[in-house]
N, C-alpha and C positions, 0 to 999 in steps of 0.2 A: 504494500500500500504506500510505503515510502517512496520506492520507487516512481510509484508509478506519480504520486505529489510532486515530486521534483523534477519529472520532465515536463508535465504541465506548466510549471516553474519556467521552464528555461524553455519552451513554446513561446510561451506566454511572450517572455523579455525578447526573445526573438521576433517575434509578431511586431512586438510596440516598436524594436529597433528599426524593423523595414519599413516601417509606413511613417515614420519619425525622420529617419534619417536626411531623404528627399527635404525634407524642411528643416533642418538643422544646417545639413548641407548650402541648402540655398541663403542664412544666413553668414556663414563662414565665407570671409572674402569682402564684408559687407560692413566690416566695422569702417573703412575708410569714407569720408565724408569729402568732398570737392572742397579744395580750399575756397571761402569767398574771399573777392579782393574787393578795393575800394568802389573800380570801374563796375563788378557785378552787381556790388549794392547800389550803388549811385543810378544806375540803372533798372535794375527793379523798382526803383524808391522814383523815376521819371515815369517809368510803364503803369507803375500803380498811383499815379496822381499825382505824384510830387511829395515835397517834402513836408510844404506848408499844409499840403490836405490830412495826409500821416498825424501830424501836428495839431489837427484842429479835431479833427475823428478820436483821437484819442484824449483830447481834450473834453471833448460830449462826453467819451467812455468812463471819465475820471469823475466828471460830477454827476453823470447820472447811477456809478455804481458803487462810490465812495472811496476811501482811501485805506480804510483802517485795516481791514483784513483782508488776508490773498484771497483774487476771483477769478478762478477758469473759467475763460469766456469761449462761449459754443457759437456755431457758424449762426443759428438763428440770434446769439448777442451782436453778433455784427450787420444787423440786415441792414442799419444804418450808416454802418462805416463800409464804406465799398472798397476804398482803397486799403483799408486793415483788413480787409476778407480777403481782395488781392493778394497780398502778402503772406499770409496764411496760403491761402491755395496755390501758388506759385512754390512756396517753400514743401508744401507738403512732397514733392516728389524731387526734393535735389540732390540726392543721394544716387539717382536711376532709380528709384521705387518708391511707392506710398507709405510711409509708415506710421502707426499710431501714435506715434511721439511728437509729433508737432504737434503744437499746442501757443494757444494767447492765453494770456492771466496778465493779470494785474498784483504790482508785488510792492508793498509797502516799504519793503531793507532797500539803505541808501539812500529816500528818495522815493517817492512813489513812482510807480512805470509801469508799463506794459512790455510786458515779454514775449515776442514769439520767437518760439522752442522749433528747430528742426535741425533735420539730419535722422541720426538713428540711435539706436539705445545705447548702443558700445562711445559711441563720437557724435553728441550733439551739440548743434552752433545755435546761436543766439541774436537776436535784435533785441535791443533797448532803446525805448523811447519814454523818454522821464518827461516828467510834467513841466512842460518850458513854463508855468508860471510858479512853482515851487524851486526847493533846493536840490538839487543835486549833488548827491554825496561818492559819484561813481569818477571823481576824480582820475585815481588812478589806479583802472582795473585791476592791472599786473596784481597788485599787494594783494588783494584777496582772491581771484582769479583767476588760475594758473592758464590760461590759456589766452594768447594775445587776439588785442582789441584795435579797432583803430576807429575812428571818430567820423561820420558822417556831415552831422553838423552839431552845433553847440548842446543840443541833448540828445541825440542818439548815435550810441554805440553798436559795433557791429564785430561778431567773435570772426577771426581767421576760419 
């Protein structure tokens, strides 16, 4: 009866390997994210309305969802920011594939902003865009950080 438990066992692990693997595999090789450069953001940031629109959208987003505590914002929060959905949908596949990890929210450390999250789970890059009419405490990424930034305009940052 031992037996026969222990090949079931190893059926079993064998089964979940082969129909596992195909998707395992497909993330392997996948950690690498495109580096962005200045020219790509500066360019996304024209294709999706500009800087002043980014600026102003996110502005609405700040006083209409407050500042105090973090808020993951969903594609239906953005119906009114078209150029922050832009961005968002643009980002969600810069890796060469779609993945759940892009993401907008709203983050009170440093500074209140708006974050969107993409790339993928292993190597994700970032946008910040802090509240041009508050403080800004994202001085200088590097110190807290670890992965280089470089400056758009006076309040948004952009990860390598």
């Amino acid at each position: 009866m031992k037996i026969i438990f222990g090949v079931f066992i190893v059926f079993i692990f064998i089964l979940l390997l082969l129909f596992a693997a195909p998707n395992i595999l497909q993330f392997i090789g996948r950690k690498q994210v495109p580096e962005m450069t200045a020219e790509k953001a500066q360019k996304l940031f024209e294709t999706a309305g500009g800087i002043d629109e980014i600026n102003h959208e996110a502005k609405a987003l700040f006083d209409k969802l407050g500042t105090n505590d973090w808020t993951f914002l969903y594609p239906e929060d953005l119906t009114n920011s078209p150029a922050i959905f832009f961005l968002y949908s643009n980002l969600k596949s810069y890796s060469g594939r779609e993945y759940s990890g892009t993401r907008v929210a709203i983050w009170p450390e440093h500074g209140r902003h708006l974050e969107i999250r993409f790339g993928n789970h292993w190597a994700g890059k970032e946008i910040f865009v802090f509240d041009s009419s508050s403080t800004n405490t994202f001085d200088s990424p590097s110190n807290w950080y670890p992965i280089p930034w470089f400056q758009i305009s006076s309040n948004i940052f952009v990860s390598k």
